[in-house]
N, C-alpha and C positions, 0 to 999 in steps of 0.2 A: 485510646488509640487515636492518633492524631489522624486527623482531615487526607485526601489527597492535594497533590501539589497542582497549583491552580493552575500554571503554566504548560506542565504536562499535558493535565486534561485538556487546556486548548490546541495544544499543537495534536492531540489524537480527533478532537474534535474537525480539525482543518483537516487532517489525513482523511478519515471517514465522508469528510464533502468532497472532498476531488474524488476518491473512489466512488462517490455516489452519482458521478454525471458520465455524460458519453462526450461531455465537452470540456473546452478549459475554462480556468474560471479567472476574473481580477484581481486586484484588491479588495476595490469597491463590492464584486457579490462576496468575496469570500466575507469582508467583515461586516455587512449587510446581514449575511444569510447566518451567522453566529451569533451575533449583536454585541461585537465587539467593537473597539477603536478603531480606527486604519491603521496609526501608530502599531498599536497593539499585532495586529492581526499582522503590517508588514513584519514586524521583528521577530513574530515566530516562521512566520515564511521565510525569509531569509532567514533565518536557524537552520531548517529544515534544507533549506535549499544546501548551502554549505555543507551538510553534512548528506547530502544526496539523496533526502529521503524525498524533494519537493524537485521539482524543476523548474521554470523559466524560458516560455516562449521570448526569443531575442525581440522578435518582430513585434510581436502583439501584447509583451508583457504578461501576458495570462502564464496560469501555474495548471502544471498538473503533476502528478505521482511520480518520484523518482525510481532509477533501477534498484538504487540500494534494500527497497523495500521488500522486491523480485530478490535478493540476496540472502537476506535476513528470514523470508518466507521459504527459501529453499534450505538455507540450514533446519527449520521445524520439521520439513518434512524426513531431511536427512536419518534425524534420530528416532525416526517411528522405525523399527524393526519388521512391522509390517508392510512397510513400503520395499525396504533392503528381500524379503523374501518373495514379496508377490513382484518382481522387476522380472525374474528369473520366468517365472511363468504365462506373465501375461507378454513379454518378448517368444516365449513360443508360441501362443497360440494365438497371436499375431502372426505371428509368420506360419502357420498354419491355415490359419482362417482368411489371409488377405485382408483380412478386417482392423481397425484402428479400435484399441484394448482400453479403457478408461478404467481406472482402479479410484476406487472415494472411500470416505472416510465419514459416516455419520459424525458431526461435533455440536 
């Protein structure tokens, strides 16, 4: 069975660092903190960006998480049937209890 695809794995690699700070990151940390090229690291950043997984401060040039990822996370949760039935219930007893409802999901 063949290997994974090198370049995947980095671009999951740069998704899992921006997820990992509370801040943005550059070039320079992002291919620093992987140990990759800057070449390298820009061209999957700009992949990601274009396809809106990544974003781009105008200002500051630093990168962080795009919506599209918020999009794609929300289709996952879409298809859990568990989530489609417990929506029903935990909206009542919310509006019963006054209280804000969190529904999870051991994974």
């Amino acid at each position: 069975m063949p290997g994974p695809i090198q370049s995947l794995s980095r671009a999951a690699a740069i998704m899992r660092l921006l997820a990992g700070g509370e801040r943005r990151l550059g070039l320079s940390e992002v291919s620093t903190a992987l140990d990759l090229a800057k070449g390298t690291a820009h061209g999957i950043l700009r992949t990601l960006q274009q396809e809106g997984f990544v974003e781009q401060d105008p200002e500051t040039g630093k990168y962080q998480l795009g919506a599209e990822l918020l999009r794609l996370g929300q289709s996952y949760l879409d298809v859990h049937e568990l989530r489609a039935r417990a929506l029903v219930w935990a909206d009542d007893l919310a509006r019963a209890s006054g209280e804000t409802v969190y529904l999870g999901v051991l994974h």
